[in-house]
N, C-alpha and C positions, 0 to 999 in steps of 0.2 A: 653763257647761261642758256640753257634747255626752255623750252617752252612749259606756262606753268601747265600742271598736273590735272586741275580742274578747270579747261576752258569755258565751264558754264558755272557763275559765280552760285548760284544755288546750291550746287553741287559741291561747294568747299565747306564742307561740315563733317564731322565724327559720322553721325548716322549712315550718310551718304558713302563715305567710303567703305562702312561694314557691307552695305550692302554691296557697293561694287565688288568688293575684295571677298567676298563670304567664302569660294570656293578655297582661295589658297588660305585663308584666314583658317577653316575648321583641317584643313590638312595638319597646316601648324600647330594647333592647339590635338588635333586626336594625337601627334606625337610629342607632344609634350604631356599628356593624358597617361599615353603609355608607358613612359619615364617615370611619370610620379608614381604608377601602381607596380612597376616593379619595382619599386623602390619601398612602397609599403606592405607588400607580399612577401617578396625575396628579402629585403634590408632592412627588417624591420628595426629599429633601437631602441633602445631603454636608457633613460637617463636619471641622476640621481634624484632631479625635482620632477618628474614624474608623478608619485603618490600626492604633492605638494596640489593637482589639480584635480587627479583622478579619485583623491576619497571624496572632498567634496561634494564631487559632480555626484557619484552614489548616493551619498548622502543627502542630498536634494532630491535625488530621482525618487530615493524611500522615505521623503517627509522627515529627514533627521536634522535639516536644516544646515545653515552654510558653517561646516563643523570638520576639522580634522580627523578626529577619531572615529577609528576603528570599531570602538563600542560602546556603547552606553557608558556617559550619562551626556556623551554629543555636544561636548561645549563649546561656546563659536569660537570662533576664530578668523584672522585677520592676516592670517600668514601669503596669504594670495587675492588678488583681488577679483571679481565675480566675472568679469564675462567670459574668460575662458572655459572656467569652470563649467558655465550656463550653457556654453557652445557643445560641451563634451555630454551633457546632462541629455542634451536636445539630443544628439545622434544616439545615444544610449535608450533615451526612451523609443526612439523608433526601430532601431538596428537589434537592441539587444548592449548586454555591457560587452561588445567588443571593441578593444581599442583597433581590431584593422578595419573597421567602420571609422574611426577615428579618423584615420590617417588617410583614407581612401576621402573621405569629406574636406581633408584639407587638402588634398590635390585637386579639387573639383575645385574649392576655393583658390588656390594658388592660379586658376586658369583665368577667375575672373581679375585675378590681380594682373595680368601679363596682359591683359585690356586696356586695364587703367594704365601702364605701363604705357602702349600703344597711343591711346587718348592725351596723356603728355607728352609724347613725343611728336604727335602729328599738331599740338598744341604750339610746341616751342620752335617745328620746322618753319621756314620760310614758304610760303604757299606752294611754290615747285617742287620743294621736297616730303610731303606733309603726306602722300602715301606712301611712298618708300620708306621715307622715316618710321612711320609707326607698322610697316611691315615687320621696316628690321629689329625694331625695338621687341617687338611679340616673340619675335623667333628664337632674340638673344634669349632674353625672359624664359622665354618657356620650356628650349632646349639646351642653351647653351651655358646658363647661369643657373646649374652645379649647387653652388655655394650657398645658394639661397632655396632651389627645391631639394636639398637632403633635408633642410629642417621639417616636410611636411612625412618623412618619418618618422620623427619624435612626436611624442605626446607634449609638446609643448608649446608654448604662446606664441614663437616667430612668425609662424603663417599666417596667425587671425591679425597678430599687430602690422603685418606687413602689407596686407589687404586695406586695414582702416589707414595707414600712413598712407597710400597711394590715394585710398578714396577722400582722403583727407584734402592733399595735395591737388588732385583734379579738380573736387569741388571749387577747391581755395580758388585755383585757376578761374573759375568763373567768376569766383566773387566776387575778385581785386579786378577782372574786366568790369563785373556789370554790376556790383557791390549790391545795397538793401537786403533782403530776407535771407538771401545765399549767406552771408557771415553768421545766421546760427546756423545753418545747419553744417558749416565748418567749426562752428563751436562744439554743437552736438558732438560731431564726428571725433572731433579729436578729445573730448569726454570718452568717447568709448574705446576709445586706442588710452586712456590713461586707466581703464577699466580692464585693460590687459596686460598693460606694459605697466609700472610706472616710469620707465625711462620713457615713454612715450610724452615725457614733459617736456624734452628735447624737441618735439615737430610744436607744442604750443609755444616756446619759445620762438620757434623760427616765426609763426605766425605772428605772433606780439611786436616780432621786429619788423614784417613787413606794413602792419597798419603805420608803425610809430615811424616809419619814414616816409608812408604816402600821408601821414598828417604832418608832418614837418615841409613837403613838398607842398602842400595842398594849401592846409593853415583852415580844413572846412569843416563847416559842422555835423558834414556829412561820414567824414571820415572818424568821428567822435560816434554817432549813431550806429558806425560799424563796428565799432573797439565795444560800447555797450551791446549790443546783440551779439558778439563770439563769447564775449562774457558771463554776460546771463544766460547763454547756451550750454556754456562751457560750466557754470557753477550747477545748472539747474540738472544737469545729467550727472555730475557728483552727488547730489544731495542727498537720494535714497542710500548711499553708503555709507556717507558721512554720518548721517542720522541714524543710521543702523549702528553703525561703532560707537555712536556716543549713548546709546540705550545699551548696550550690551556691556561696553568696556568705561564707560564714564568719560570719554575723553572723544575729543574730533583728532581723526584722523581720517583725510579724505581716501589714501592711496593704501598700499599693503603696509602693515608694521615692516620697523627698519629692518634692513638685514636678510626680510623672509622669514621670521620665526613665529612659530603658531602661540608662543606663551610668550613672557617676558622671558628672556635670560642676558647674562652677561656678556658683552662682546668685547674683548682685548682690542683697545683699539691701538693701542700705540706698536702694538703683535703686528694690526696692518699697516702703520706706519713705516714699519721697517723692512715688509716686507716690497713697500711701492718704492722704499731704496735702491731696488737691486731687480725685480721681475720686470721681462718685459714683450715676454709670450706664456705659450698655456703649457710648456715644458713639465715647470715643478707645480703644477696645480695643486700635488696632495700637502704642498705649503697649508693651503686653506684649513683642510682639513679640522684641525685640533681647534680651530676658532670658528668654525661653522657645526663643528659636532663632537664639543665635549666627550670624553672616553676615547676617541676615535686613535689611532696606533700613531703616535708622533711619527712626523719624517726623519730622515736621520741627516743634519745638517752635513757629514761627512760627504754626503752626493751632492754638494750643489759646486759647485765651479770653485776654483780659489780666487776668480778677480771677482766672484760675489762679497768678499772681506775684503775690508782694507790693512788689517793685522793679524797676526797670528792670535794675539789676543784677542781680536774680537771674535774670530772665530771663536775661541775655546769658550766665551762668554756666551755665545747663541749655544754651542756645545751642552755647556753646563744649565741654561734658561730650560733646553728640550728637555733634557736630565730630570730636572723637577718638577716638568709636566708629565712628561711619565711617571714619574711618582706618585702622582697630583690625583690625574687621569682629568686634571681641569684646570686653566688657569686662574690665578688669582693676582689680586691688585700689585702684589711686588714682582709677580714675574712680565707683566705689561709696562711696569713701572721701566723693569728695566730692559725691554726690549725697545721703549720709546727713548731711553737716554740712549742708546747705542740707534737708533735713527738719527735721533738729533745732530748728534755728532759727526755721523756721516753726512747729514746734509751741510753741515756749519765747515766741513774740511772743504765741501766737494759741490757746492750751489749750482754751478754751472748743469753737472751731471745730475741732479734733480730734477730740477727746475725745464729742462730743454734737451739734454741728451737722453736719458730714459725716455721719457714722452714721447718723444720723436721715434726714439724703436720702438716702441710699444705701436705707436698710430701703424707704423710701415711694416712691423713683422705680422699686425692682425690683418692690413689690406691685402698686404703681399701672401700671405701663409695660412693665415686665421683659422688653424686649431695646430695643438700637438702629434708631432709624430716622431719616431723613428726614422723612417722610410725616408730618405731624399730624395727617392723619385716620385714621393706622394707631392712634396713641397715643390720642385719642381712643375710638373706639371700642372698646380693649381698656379702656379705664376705664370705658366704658359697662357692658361686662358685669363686670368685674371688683370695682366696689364695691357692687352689690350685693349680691354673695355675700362679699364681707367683711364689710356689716354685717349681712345675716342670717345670717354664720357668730358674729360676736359678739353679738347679740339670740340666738340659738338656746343660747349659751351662758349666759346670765344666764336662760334662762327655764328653764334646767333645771341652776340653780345647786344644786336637792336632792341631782342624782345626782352627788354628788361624786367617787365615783371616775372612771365617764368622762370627764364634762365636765375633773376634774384631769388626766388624761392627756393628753385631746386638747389643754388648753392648755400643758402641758409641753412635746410637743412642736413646737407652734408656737414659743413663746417661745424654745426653744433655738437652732430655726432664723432666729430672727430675732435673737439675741443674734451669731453666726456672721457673719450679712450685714451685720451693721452695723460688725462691725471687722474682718471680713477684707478681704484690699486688692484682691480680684477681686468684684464687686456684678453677679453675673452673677445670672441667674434661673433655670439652675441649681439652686441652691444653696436657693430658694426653693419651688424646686416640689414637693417632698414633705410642704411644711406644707397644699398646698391641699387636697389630701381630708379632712381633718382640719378644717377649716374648711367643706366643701361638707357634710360629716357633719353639722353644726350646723346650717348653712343650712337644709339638710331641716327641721330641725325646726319653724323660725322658716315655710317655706312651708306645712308640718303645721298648723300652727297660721293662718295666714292661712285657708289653705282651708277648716278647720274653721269660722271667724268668718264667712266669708263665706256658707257652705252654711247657717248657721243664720239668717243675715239673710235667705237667699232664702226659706226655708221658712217665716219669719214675713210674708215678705210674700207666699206662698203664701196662708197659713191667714187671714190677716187679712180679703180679701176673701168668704171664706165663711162667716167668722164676721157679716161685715155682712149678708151674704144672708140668714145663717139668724134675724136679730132682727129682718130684715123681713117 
């Protein structure tokens, strides 16, 4: 072991290292800076829930209120939840309605996340590695983790929910050290990560599970006073929405209506039943399609694989289902009816492959691949980068199995998000991408510790040569 990092205890704090560290600290982050603006310059993207944030945002900015439509008569809606909305409103009133104002605002954001990034890894390091760690954690973050800044091209929620998941996270870190007042404002926080996300109900869970075993460990009443203040934080920053839905639609609903839809409409669900049968990447996504947007051009079940069926029969039954939604141009209750007897069925021959084999590729083809392509050298080379920071975000976690509270956190909330991906019937990456700071946190450490190994080996083979010198 190396000598520690900060021999003057004062000096083992977050602040402390920004300031030591500032020079390589803003090198790192201007190139990470420069990545993200070419990326929303040069690569710009469009996605199909795009309009889903961007009419609203207008619509607020011109006093039409939090409303989907395009024109009068502005009736609200519940299809999305407000803060990203609110986020894209704010840079529009100041920039102008351009979305590369948009996107150029979430790379500025994405920097302070590769901080917070930084701040849990120097967090979860062992004192000796706690600037190297959160060195390398910043750098993974910033330049090297791809997967996570293309999202700050999209007009979409990943970047602001991925910002409050880490600030989330950090605060927590403090709290569960120094507990009282800090648990609401990890209440608050992760309220406003459920005000962008609603899978962002995924990181409140991890929290709910870390109080409910420091009060099982504890047995105090102090750890009851903290489960009430994340509570009352966590309901009291829902409440202006909750309350707005139930004046407008008659009914509480804290988060976005199911599904994403700005009106009631019908969802085939047994349609997604049978489809969590058999997906288990973003290959045949225009599966979605016909049950996310009635009329839309049915898939043609003759492209999907033949070990998608387990008969010729069944085939020719999904064959003949599409048949009469194209006719349809909409489902109705007998063709869900019988898209869920033919799930059923496959699940009842084949449990095993439900239940554990599906799930399991679904978790592994979103970490390992986590979008569609063609290209195999696309999907390769995000595995190149991609498993090494899975397994140094798993070595960084077993080498700092002492600090149990981090390290517990960090892998709560991993594990919820992959408990999520493995049986929800959508295996997008998505859904995945707020576990990877939480993993690149660990990494750090695991490259803390390489570097440290490696600096002491040079400097033995430094000295080694001088000491031969000085016995001749």
């Amino acid at each position: 072991m190396s000598e520690p990092e900060f021999p003057n205890p004062d000096q083992n704090s977050f602040p402390a290292f920004l300031r030591g560290s500032r020079k390589t600290l803003l090198l790192i982050l201007l190139s990470a800076l420069i990545l993200r603006v070419v990326l929303a310059v040069w690569f710009p993207a469009s996605a199909g829930d795009e309009r889903r944030y961007t009419v609203p945002a207008i619509n607020l900015l011109h006093d039409h209120g939090f409303s989907s439509d395009l024109r009068e008569p502005y009736t609200p809606t519940m299809a999305a939840v407000p803060l990203y909305p609110l986020f894209i409103t704010a840079v529009f009133g100041i920039f102008g309605e351009h979305t590369l104002a948009v996107r150029i605002a979430q790379g500025l954001l994405d920097l302070l996340t590769s901080l917070l990034v930084g701040f849990v890894s120097f967090s979860l390091a062992p004192t000796w590695l706690r600037r190297r760690a959160a060195i390398s954690s910043v750098a993974i973050y910033g330049c090297l983790s791809w997967f996570t800044a293309f999202w700050t091209r999209y007009i979409l929620t990943e970047t602001l929910a991925l910002f409050l998941t880490m600030l989330a996270i950090a605060v927590g870190i403090r709290a569960v050290k120094k507990g009282g007042w800090r648990w609401a404002i990890v209440g608050a926080i992760c309220g406003l990560a459920l005000m962008t996300r609603p899978d962002s109900l995924l990181l409140v869970v991890a929290f709910v599970l870390i109080l409910a075993v420091k009060f099982v460990r504890h047995r105090s009443v102090l750890v009851v006073g903290q489960m009430l203040l994340f509570s009352c934080a966590l309901t009291a920053t829902l409440a202006p929405w909750t309350l707005r839905n139930y004046l407008a639609f008659g009914k509480l609903q804290p988060l976005a209506s199911e599904y994403g839809f700005a009106t009631s409409r019908y969802m085939p669900i047994g349609y997604l039943r049978w489809i969590r049968t058999w997906i288990t990447d973003e290959t045949y996504f225009e599966v979605f399609e016909p049950a996310f947007g009635p009329g839309s051009r049915p898939f043609d079940p003759l492209k999907l694989p033949t070990d998608v069926f387990d008969s010729p029969e069944e085939r020719a039954q999904v064959v003949q289902l599409m048949a009469d939604y194209e006719k349809e141009q909409n489902f109705t209750a007998e063709m869900n009816d019988g898209f869920e007897a033919i799930a059923n069925a496959r699940i009842h021959r084949a449990p095993l492959r439900f239940f554990v084999w599906l799930p399991l590729k679904r978790i592994l083809s979103v970490w390992l691949t986590g979008f569609a392509t063609t290209n195999p050298l696309h999907r390769l080379v995000r595995m190149l980068m991609v498993i090494p920071i899975l397994v140094g975000g798993i070595v960084g976690l077993i080498l700092c199995a002492r600090n149990r509270i981090v390290a517990g956190l960090l892998v709560l909330v991993v594990l919820t998000r992959i408990k999520i991906l493995g049986y929800n019937f959508e295996p997008e990456s998505c859904y995945i991408v707020e576990a990877y700071p939480a993993i690149i946190a660990a990494c750090g450490v695991t490259c803390a510790a390489l570097w440290s190994h490696l600096n002491q080996r040079f400097r033995r083979d430094q000295v080694s040569p001088e000491k031969e010198s000085a016995r001749c």
